[in-house]
N, C-alpha and C positions, 0 to 999 in steps of 0.2 A: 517065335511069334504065335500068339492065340491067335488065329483064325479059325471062325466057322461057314460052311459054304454049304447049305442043304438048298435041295432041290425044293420049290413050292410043289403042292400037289396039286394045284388048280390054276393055270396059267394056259395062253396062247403057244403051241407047238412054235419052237426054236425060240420062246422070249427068253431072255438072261435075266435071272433073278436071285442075288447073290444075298442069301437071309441067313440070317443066325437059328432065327425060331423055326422057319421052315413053314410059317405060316402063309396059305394063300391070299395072292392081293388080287386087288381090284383093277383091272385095265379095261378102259374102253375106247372108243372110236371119236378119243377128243384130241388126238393130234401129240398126245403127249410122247416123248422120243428117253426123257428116261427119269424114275422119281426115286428120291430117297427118302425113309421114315426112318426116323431117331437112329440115325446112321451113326455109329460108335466104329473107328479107327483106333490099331494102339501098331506099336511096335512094342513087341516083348510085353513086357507088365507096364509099359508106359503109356497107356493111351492119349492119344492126341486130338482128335475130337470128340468130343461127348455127346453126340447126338442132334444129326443136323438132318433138318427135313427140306426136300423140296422137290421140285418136279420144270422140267423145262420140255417147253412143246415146240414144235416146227416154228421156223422164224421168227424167235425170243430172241436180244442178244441181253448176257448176262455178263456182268461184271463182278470177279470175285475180290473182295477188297479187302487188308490186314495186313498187319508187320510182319515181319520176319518169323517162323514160330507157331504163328496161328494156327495152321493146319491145312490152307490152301494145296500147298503143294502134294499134301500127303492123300486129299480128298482127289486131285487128279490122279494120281497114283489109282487110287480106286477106281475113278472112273475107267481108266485104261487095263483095270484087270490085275492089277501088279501088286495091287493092296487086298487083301477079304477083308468083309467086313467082319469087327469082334462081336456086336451086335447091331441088331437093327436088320434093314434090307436097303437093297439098289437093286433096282430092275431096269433094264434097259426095254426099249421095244423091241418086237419084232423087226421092224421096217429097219434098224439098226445092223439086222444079217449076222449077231453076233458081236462083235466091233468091228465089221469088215466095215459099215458107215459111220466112225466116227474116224475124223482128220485128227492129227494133233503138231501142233507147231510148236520145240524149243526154245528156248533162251539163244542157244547157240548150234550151230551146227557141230554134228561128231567126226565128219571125216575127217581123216587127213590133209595139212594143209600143205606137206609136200607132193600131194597127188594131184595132176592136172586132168579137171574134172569141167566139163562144160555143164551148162544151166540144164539143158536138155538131161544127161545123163544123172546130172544131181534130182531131177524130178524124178525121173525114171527109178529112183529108188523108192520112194513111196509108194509104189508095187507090188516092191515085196510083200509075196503072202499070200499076194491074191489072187485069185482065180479068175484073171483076163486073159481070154485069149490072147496069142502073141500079135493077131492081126489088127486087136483091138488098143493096140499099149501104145503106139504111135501117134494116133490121133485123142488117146486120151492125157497122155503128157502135151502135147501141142495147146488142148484145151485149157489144162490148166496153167502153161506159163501165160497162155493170152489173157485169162482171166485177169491176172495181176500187171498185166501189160508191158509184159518183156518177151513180147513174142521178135522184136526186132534182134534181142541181145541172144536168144536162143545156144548159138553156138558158142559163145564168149564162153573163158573160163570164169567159173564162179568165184574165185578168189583175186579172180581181176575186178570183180565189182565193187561199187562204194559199198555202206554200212548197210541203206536202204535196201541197194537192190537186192544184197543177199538177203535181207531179211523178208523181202517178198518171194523172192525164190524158195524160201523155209514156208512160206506160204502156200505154195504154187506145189510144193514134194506134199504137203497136207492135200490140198486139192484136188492131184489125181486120182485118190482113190473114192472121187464123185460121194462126197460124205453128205449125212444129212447134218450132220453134229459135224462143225469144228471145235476143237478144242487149244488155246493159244496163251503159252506162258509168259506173260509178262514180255513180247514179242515188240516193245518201245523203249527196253533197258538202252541206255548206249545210243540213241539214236539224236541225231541235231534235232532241232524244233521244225524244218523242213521235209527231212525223211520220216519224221515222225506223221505227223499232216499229211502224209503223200500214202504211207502205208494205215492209217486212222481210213482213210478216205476211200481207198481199196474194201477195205474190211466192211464200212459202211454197205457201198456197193453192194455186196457179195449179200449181206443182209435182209436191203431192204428192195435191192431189185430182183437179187434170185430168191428170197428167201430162206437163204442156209440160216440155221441154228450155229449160235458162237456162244462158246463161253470165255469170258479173254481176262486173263488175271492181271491185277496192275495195283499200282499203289497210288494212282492219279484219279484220285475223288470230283474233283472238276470234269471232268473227261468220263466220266461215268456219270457225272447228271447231264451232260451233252446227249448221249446217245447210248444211251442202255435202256432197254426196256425193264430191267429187273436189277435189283443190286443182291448181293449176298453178301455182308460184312462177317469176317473172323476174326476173334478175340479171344482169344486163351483157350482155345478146343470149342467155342460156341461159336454160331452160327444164329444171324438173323435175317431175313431177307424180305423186299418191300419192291411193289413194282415203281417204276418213276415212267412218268409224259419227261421223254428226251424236251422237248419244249419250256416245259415248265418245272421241273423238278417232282418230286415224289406225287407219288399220283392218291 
């Protein structure tokens, strides 16, 4: 894989700013948590998106929209560190700690399902890595199952749960590590039109009363003129994006 990863020479002490050209950007004190300019992704000699620009600020929530292919998943990849960019830049903010504040929620969970694992201990992994005191991991996992409101089912095993609940638990392991930035893959595959409603309606929450930043990938275009503040469509490695009034469609 061609990746380039230089440092800017003019940025905020600890900002992430992952560039090709190595050119310094522009950050200021408007809230912005992480932007991309003509961000070019490839695996090998194959790149996959061609140059996508955008920027999301504290309590955005964004909908990333496209087929199979388009490059969504690979533009997460990025955002999590796991992809460089081949050109272009992504900067994260400072207020970011790195990625120690950005959450990110699965498709599915990876542990084992012959392992008997309760909700609390399942959160408690979302932890790793980070630098919380031990005294402080107890009531920061507590926090975040009540967020999603399984603070009742806490000690149940998580594979005893319906569809939903684990999928609010995959929530809830995002959570604890008190993100400014969630990040949530298509986190309604699989789910009844109930569980789906129930965990839409968490997320909303989390949004518009705490103000967490989401970005939540899906292929339900209805549902993203509902309650997105921003759309980002992908289509064959492009990228285009438009803010929307949840209320009334494109703004």
């Amino acid at each position: 894989m061609s990746t380039a990863d230089e440092r800017a020479t003019a940025r905020p002490p600890h900002a992430s700013d992952h560039s090709a050209a190595g050119l310094p950007h522009l950050a200021g004190d408007d809230g912005v948590l992480l932007r991309a300019t003509d961000l070019r992704l490839a695996y090998g000699a194959r790149e996959i998106l061609h140059g996508a620009t955008l920027e999301v600020r504290r309590g955005e929530f964004w909908f990333l929209l496209g087929g199979n292919g388009s490059g969504k998943t690979t533009f997460l990849r990025a955002l999590l560190g796991i992809v460089k960019p081949r050109a272009g830049r992504l900067w994260l903010s400072p207020e970011l700690r790195g990625r120690e504040g950005i959450g990110f929620v699965p498709q599915h969970s990876e542990i084992n399902a012959s392992l008997p694992t309760t909700i609390r201990e399942f959160v408690s992994l979302g932890l790793v890595g980070l630098r919380v005191p031990r005294s402080e991991r107890g009531a920061r996992v507590t926090r975040a199952i009540e967020r999603v409101g399984l603070g009742a089912l806490a000690g149940r095993d998580y594979w005893a749960l319906s569809g939903g609940q684990r999928q609010r638990a995959l929530v809830a392991r995002g959570l604890v590590r008190e993100p400014l930035l969630l990040i949530l893959d298509e986190p309604m595959n699989h789910l009844d039109p109930d569980a789906e409603e129930s965990l839409l309606g968490d997320l909303v929450a989390l949004n518009r009363r705490d103000g967490l930043a989401l970005l939540l990938v899906t292929h339900d275009v209805a549902m993203a003129e509902r309650h997105a503040t921003h759309v980002a469509t992908f289509s064959r490695g492009n990228v285009t994006t438009r803010a929307v009034d949840p209320a009334g469609g494109a703004a």
